[in-house]
C-alpha positions as CSV (number, residue, x, y, z in Angstrom):
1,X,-45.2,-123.0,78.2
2,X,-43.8,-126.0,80.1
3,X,-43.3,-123.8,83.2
4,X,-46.8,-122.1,82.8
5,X,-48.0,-126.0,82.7
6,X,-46.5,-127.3,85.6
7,X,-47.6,-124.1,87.8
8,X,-51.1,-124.9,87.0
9,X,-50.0,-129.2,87.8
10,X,-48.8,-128.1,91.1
11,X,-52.2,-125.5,91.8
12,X,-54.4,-128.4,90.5
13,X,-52.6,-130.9,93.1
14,X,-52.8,-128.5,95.8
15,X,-56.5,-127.9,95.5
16,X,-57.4,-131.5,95.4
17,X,-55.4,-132.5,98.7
18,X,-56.8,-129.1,100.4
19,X,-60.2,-130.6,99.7
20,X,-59.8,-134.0,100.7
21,X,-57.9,-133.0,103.8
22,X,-60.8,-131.0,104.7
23,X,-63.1,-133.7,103.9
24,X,-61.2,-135.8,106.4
25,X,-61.3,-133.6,109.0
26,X,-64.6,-132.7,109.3
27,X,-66.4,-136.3,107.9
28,X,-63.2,-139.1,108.3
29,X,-62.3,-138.1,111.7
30,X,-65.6,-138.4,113.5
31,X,-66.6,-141.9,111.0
32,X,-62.6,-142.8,111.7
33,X,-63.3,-142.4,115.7
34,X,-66.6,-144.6,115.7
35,X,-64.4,-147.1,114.2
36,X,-60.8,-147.0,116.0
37,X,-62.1,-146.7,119.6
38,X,-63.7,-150.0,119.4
39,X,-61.4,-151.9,117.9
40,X,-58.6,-150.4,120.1
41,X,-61.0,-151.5,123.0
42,X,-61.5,-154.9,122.2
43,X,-57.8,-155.3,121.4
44,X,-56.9,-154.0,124.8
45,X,-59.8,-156.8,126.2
46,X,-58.6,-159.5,124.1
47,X,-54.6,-159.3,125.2
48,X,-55.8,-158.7,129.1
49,X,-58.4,-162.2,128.6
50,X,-55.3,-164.2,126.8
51,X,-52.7,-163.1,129.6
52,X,-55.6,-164.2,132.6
53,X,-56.1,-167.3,130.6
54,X,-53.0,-168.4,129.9
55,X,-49.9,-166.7,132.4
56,X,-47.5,-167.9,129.7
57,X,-48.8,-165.1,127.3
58,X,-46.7,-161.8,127.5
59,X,-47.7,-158.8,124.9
60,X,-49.8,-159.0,122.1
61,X,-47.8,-157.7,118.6
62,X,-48.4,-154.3,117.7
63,X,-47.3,-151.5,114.9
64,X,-45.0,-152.9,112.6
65,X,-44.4,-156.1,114.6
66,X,-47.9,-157.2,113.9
67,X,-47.6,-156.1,110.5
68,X,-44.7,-157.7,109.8
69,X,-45.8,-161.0,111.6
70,X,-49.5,-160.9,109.8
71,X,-48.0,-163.2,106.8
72,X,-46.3,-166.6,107.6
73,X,-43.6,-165.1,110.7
74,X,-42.2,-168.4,110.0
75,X,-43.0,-170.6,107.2
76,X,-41.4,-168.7,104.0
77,X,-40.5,-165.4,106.0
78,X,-39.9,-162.6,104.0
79,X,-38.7,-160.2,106.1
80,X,-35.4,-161.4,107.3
81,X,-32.2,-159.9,108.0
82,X,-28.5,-161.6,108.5
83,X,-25.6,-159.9,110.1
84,X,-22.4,-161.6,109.5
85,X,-19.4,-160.9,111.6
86,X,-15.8,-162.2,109.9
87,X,-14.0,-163.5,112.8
88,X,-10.0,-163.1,113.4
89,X,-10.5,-166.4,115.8
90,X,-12.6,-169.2,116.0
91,X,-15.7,-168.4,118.5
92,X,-16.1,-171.0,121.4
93,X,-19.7,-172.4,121.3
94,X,-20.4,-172.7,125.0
95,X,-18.6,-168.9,126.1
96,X,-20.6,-167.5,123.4
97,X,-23.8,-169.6,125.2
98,X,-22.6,-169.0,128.1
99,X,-22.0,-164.8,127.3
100,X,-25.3,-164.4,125.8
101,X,-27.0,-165.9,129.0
102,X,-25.4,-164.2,131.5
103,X,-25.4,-160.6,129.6
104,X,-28.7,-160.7,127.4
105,X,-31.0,-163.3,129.3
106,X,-30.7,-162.5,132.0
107,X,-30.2,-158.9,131.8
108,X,-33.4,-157.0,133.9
109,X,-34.8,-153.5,134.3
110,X,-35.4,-151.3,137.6
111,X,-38.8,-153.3,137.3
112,X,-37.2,-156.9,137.6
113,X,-38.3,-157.6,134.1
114,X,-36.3,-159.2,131.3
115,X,-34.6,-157.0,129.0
116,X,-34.3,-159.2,125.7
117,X,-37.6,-161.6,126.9
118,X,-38.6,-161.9,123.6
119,X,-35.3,-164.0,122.4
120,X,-37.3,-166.6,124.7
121,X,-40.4,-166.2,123.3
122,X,-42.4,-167.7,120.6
123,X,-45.5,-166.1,118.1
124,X,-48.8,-167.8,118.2
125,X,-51.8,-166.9,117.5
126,X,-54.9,-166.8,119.6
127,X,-58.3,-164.8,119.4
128,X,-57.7,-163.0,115.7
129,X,-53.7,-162.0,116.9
130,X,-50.3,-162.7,117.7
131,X,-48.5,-163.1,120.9
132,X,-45.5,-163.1,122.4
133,X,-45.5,-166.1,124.3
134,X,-43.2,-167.8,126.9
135,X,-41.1,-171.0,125.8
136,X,-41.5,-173.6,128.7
137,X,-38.8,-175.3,127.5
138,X,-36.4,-172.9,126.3
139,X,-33.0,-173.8,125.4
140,X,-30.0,-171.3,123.8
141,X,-28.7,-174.7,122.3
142,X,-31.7,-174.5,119.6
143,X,-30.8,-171.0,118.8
144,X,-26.8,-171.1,119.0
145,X,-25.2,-173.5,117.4
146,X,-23.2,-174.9,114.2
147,X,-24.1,-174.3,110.6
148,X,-23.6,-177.9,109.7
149,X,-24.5,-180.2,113.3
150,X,-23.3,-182.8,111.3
151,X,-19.8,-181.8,110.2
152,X,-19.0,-178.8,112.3
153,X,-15.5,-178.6,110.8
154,X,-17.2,-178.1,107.1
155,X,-15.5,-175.2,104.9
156,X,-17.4,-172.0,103.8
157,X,-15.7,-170.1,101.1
158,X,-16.1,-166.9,100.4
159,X,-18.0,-166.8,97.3
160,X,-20.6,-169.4,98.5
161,X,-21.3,-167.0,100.8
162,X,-23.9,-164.7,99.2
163,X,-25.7,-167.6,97.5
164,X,-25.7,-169.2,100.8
165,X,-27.3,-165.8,102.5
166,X,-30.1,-165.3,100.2
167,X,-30.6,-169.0,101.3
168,X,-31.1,-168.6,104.8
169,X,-32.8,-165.0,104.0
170,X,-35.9,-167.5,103.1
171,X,-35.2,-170.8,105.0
172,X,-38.4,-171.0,107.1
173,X,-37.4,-170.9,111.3
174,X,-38.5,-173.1,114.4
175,X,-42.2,-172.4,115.1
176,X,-42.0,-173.9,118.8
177,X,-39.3,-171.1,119.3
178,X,-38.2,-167.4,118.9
179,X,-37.6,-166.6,115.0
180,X,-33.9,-166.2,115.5
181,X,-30.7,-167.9,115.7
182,X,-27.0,-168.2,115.1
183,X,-25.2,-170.3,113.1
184,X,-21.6,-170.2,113.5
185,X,-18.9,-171.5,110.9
186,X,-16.0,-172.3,112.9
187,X,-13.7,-172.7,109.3
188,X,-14.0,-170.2,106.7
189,X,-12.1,-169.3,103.7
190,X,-11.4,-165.6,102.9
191,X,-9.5,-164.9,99.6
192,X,-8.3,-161.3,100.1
193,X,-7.8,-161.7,103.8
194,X,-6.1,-165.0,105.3
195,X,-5.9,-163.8,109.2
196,X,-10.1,-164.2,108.9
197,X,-10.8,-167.8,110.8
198,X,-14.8,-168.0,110.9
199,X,-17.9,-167.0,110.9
200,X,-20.7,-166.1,113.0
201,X,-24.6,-165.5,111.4
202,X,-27.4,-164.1,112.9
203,X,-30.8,-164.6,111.5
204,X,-33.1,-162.7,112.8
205,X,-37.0,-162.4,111.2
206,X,-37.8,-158.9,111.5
207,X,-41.2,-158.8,113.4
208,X,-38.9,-159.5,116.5
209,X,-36.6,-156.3,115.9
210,X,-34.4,-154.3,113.3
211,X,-31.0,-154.1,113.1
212,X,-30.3,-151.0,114.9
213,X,-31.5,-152.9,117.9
214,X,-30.3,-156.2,117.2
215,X,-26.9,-154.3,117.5
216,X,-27.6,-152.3,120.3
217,X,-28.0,-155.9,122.2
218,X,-24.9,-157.4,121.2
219,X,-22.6,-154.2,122.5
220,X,-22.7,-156.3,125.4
221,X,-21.4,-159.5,124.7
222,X,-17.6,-157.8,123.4
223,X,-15.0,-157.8,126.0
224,X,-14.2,-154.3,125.2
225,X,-16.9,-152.0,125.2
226,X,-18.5,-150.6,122.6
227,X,-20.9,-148.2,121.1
228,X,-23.2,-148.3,117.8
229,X,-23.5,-144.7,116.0
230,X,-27.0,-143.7,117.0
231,X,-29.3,-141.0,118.1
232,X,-29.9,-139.3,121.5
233,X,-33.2,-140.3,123.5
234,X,-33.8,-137.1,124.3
235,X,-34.4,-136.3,120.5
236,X,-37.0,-139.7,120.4
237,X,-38.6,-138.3,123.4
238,X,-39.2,-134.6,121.5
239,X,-40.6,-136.4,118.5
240,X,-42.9,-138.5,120.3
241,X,-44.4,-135.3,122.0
242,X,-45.0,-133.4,118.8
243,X,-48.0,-135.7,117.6
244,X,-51.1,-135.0,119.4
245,X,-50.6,-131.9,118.4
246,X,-53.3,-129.4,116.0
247,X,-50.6,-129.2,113.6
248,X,-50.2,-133.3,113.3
249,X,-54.0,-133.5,113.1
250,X,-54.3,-131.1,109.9
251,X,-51.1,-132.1,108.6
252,X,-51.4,-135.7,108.9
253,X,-54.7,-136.1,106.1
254,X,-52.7,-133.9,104.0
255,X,-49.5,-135.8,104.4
256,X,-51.2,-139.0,103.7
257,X,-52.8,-138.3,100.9
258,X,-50.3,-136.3,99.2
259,X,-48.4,-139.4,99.4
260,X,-50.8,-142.2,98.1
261,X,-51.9,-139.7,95.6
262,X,-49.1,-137.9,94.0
263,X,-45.8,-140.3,95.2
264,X,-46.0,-143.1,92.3
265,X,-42.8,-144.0,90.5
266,X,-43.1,-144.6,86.4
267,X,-40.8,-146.4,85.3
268,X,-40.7,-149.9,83.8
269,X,-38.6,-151.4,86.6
270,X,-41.6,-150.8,89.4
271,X,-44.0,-152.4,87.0
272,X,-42.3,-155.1,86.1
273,X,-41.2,-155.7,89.6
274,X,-44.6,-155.4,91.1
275,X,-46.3,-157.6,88.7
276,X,-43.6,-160.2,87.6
277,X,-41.3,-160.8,91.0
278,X,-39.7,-163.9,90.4
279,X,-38.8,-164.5,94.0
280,X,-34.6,-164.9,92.6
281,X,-32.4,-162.7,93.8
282,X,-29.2,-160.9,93.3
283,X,-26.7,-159.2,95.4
284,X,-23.0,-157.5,95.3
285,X,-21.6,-155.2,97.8
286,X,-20.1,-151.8,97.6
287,X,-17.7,-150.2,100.3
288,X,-16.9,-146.8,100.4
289,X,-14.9,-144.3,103.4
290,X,-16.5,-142.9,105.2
291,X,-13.8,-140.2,105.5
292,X,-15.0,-139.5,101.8
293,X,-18.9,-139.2,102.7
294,X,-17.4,-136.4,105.6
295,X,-15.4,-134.7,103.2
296,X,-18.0,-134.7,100.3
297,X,-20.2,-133.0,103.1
298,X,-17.6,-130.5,104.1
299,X,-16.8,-129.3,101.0
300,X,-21.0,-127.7,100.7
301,X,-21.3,-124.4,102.5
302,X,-22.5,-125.1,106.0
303,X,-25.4,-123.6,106.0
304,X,-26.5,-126.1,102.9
305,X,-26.3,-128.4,105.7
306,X,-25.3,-131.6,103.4
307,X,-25.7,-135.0,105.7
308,X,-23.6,-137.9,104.9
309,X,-27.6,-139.5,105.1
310,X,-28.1,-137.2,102.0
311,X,-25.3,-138.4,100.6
312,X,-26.3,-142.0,101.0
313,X,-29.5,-141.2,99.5
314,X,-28.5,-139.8,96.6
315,X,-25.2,-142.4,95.8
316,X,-28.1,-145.0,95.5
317,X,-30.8,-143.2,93.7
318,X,-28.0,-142.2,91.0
319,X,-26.8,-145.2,90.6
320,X,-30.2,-146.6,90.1
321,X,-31.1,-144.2,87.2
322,X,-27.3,-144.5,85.8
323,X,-28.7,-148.4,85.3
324,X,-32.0,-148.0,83.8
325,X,-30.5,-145.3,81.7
326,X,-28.1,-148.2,80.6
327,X,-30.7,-150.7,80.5
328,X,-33.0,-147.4,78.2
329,X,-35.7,-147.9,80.5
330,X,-39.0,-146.1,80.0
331,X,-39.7,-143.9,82.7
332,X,-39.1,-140.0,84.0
333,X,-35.6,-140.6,84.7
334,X,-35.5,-137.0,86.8
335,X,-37.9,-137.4,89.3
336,X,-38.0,-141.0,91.2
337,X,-38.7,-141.9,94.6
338,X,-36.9,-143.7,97.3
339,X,-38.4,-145.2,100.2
340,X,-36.1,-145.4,103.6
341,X,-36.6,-145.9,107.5
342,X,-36.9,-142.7,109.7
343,X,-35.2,-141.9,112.0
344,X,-32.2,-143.3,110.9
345,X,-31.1,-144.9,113.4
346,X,-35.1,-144.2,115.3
347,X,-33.9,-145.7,118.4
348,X,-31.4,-145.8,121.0
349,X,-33.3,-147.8,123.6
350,X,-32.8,-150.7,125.5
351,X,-34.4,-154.5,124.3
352,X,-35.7,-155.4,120.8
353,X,-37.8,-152.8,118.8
354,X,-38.4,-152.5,115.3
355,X,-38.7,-149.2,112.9
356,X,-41.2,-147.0,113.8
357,X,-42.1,-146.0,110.4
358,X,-40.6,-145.4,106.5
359,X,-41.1,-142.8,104.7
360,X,-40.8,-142.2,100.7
361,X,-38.7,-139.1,100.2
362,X,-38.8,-137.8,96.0
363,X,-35.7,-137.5,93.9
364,X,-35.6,-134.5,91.7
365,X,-32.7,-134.9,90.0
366,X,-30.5,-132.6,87.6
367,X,-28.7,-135.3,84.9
368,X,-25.7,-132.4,84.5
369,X,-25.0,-131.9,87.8
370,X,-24.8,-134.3,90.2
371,X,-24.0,-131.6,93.2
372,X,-27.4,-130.3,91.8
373,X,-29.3,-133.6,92.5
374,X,-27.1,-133.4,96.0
375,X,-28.8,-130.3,97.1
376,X,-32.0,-130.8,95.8
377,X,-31.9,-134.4,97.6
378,X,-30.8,-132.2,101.2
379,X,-33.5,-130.1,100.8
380,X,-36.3,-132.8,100.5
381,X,-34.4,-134.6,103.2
382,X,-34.4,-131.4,105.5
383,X,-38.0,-131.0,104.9
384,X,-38.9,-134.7,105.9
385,X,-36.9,-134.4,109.0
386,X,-38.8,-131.5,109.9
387,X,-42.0,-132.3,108.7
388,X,-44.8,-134.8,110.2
389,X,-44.4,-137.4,107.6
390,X,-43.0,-139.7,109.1
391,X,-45.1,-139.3,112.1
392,X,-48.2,-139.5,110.0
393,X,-46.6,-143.0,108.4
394,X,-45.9,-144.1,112.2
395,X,-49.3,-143.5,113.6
396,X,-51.1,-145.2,110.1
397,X,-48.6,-147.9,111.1
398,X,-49.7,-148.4,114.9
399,X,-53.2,-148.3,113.6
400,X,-52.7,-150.7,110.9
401,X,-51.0,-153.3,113.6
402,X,-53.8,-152.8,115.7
403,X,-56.3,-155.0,113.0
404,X,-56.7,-158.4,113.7
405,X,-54.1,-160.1,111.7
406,X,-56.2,-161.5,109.0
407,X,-56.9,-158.2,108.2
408,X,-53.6,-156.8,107.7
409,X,-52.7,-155.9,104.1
410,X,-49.6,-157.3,103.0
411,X,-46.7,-154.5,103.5
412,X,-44.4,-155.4,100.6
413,X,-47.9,-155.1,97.9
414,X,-48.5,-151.4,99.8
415,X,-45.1,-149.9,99.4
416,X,-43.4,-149.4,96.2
417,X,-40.7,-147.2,94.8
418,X,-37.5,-147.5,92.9
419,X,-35.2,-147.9,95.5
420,X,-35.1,-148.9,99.2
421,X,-32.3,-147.2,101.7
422,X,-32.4,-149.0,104.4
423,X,-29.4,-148.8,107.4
424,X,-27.4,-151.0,110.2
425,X,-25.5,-148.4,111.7
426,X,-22.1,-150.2,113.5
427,X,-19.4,-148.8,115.3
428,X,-16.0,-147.1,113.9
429,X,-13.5,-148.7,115.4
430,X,-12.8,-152.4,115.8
431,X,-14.8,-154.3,117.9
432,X,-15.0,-158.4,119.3
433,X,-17.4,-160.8,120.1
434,X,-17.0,-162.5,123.8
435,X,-13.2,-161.9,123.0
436,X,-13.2,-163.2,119.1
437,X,-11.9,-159.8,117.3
438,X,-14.3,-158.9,114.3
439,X,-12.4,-158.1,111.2
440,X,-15.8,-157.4,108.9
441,X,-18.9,-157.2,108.7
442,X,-21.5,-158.3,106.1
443,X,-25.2,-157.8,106.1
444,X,-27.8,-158.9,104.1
445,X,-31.7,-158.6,103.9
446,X,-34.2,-159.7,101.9
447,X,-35.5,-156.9,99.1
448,X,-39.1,-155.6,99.9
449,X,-41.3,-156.3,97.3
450,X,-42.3,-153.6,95.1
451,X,-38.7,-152.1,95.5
452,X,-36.6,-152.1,92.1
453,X,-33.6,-151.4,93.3
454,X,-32.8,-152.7,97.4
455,X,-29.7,-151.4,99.3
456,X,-29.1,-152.1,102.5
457,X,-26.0,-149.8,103.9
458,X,-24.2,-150.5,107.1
459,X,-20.8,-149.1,108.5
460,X,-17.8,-150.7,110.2
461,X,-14.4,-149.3,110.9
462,X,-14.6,-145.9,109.4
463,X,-16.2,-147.7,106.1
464,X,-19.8,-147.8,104.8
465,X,-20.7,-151.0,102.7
466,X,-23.8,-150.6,100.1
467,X,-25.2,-154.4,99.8
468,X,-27.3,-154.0,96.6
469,X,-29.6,-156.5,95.3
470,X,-33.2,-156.7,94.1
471,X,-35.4,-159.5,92.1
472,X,-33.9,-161.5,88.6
473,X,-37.2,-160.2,86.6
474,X,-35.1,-156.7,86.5
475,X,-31.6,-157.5,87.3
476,X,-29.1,-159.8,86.4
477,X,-25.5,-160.4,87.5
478,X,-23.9,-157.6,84.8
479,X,-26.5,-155.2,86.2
480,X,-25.8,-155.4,89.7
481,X,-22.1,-154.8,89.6
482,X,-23.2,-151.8,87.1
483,X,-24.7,-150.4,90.2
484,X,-21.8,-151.2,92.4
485,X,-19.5,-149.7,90.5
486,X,-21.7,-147.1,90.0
487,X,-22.0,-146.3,93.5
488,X,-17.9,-145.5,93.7
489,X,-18.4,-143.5,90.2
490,X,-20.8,-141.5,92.2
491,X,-18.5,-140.5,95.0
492,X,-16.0,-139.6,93.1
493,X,-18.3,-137.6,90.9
494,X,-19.4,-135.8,93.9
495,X,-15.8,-135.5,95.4
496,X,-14.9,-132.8,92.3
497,X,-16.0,-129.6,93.2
């Protein structure tokens, strides 16, 4: 009965989207036209006007930048990310100033133009958008410098240091500069490892770049060289070609609506966490090998073709229904959703970018059999990587950034789902910054919105870290290192063949 019932679910679904896609094609498409060509028009006129008036104006925001920078890019940012680098030496103030000029700054393409010109530019806002704009009186000593001016000597422990994160994750930045800095601790106290000296922060708000870039850039300020794990440009360049393609423009409405129709989590946690955020967060972190993650992979038959980014995916969905189980949360705890950033990493170019797109990827998972949930999470993955999803999502994104920024809905109030995978992919083997040898790594980022569960993951030395966190109205202290723990539970559950 239940099987006869879900067969005629799945017909009804598929009937509805095959008639709204075709009602998009042959109506949305031509109204959609009338409607983007303009605006892209007048956009195009309005960032040529600003740069003729004023030669200080570079590019205009678009995509994710300008969505990202609609809402307050610096008075209560909400989009900020921190990298933390654990320090075996103390970091000299004017090499790393003097490292980061000679290497970024000044750093120029075949074209003569600057590389990383946007860690001199500022955001302002002029005819309906925001700008990139040149800083007349730009100065790496308001971007680089102590955490306390005052006391530069001042002790950080190690347990004020998450508190302290989720602090600067929401301290406003500079409006008369770039929103970024670096804040460097020169003492720091590390209770498991005493050879760690200090600290180095970067804050960066994420309309000027993601992570994946933000590392790409500072491969060049280590003494020996250095590479972040990444994708080929070759593969960006394929992707990029598939879109204006018959099969994006029938698959795309379809895509789309399949996913704002028939993509919504049910569970206490999203409600509660969409309509009672109390702006409080909470955060432990997780590390795991990622020796295990290969060997977990290896031990699938090849042509199951089980990804350690599967594996990722599924460690933190698991562990976020292993919680709200706990917690006897009301919900369909077998099928959930997960929203992450595609590619992962999406780009291996040179300056500052930011994710193309994200994508929401379901979770049909097996309570008896975790391998079960595994597979079922490879295949969805599989599909998604193969599919025009996340094209559609990017190309809904570009046109989204291309409304004047008054217009631009807020992204964490469009985007929900119970958990949020997002990546810093680093290197595997030890690395140093302008000579000072990095013995850790520590990331944090503020939870989107609408997201029950947050994790961001990164990897350093051969070991993947799972930062969990997400708002007080849902979690508490006792919860959050259930889901850490969890998280190693879950490897080893999936380690047993």
């Amino acid at each position: 009965m239940d099987s006869t019932r879900q067969k005629f679910v799945e017909a009804r679904k598929k009937i509805v989207l095959v008639t709204l896609t075709t009602f998009v094609i042959l109506i949305g498409y031509p109204v959609a036209t009338l409607v983007i060509i303009p605006l892209l028009a007048y956009r195009r006129i309005i960032e040529n006007f600003a740069k003729k008036v004023d030669p200080k104006f570079s590019s205009i925001l678009n995509g994710l930048d300008a969505v990202l920078s609609a809402h307050t890019p610096y008075s209560n940012p909400t989009a900020v990310f921190l990298p933390i680098f654990y320090l075996k030496s103390q970091l000299d103030k004017s090499q790393l100033i003097t490292d980061f000029n000679e290497k970024l700054m000044q750093l120029r393409n075949p074209d003569g133009k600057f590389i990383y010109a946007k860690y001199r530019q500022k955001i302002v806002s002029k005819f309906g958008y925001h700008f990139w704009v040149n800083v007349d009186d730009f100065n790496l000593n308001d971007h680089i410098r102590f955490f306390n001016e005052s006391c530069p000597e001042q002790v950080v422990k190690e347990e004020d240091l998450i508190p302290l994160s989720w602090e600067l994750s929401r301290r406003p930045f500079n409006p008369s500069g770039s929103p970024w800095e670096f804040l460097l601790i020169p003492r720091f106290e590390h209770n498991g490892d005493p050879s760690i000296k200090s600290l180095l922060i970067m804050r960066y708000h994420h309309c000027l770049c993601d992570g994946f870039s933000c590392l790409k850039s500072f491969e060049r300020l280590g003494i020996n060289p250095w590479k972040t794990l990444g994708v080929g440009s070759h593969q960006v360049k394929k992707r990029r070609q598939l879109i204006p393609t018959l099969r994006f423009l029938v698959g795309a409405p379809y895509e789309a609506l399949n996913t704002i129709l028939f993509t919504d989590d049910d569970n206490e946690w999203i409600q509660k966490v969409v309509k009672e955020p109390t702006g409080l967060l909470v955060s432990q972190q997780s590390v795991i090998f990622l020796k295990d993650l290969k060997n977990i992979s290896l031990s699938f038959p090849r042509e199951e073709k089980i990804s350690i980014s599967s594996i990722m995916i599924t460690i933190i969905a698991e562990a976020s229904v292993r919680a709200m189980a706990r917690r006897n949360v009301k919900g369909n705890m077998n099928k959930l959703h997960l929203i992450l950033p595609w590619p992962l990493p999406n780009h291996p170019g040179e300056g500052l970018y930011n994710h193309w797109t994200s994508v929401k990827i379901p979770i049909y998972r097996d309570s008896e059999n975790i391998r079960t949930t595994l597979r079922n999470v490879s295949r969805e993955y599989e599909r998604i990587r193969h599919g025009i999803i996340w094209q559609t999502s990017a190309v809904l994104t570009e046109l989204v950034g291309c409304l004047p920024i008054r217009l631009i809905p807020n992204v964490d109030e469009l985007v929900n789902s119970t958990c949020l995978l997002s990546n810093f992919p680093g290197p595997d083997h030890v690395i140093d910054i302008c000579g000072a040898e990095v013995k850790d790594m520590f990331v944090m980022a503020s939870p989107a919105r609408g997201s029950a569960v947050a994790s961001l993951s990164y990897s350093y030395k051969g070991q993947f870290r799972f930062v969990i966190g997400g708002d007080r109205c849902i979690l508490d202290e006792k919860e959050v290192e259930f889901l850490t723990e969890s998280c190693q539970k879950i490897v080893e559950d999936l380690k047993k063949h």
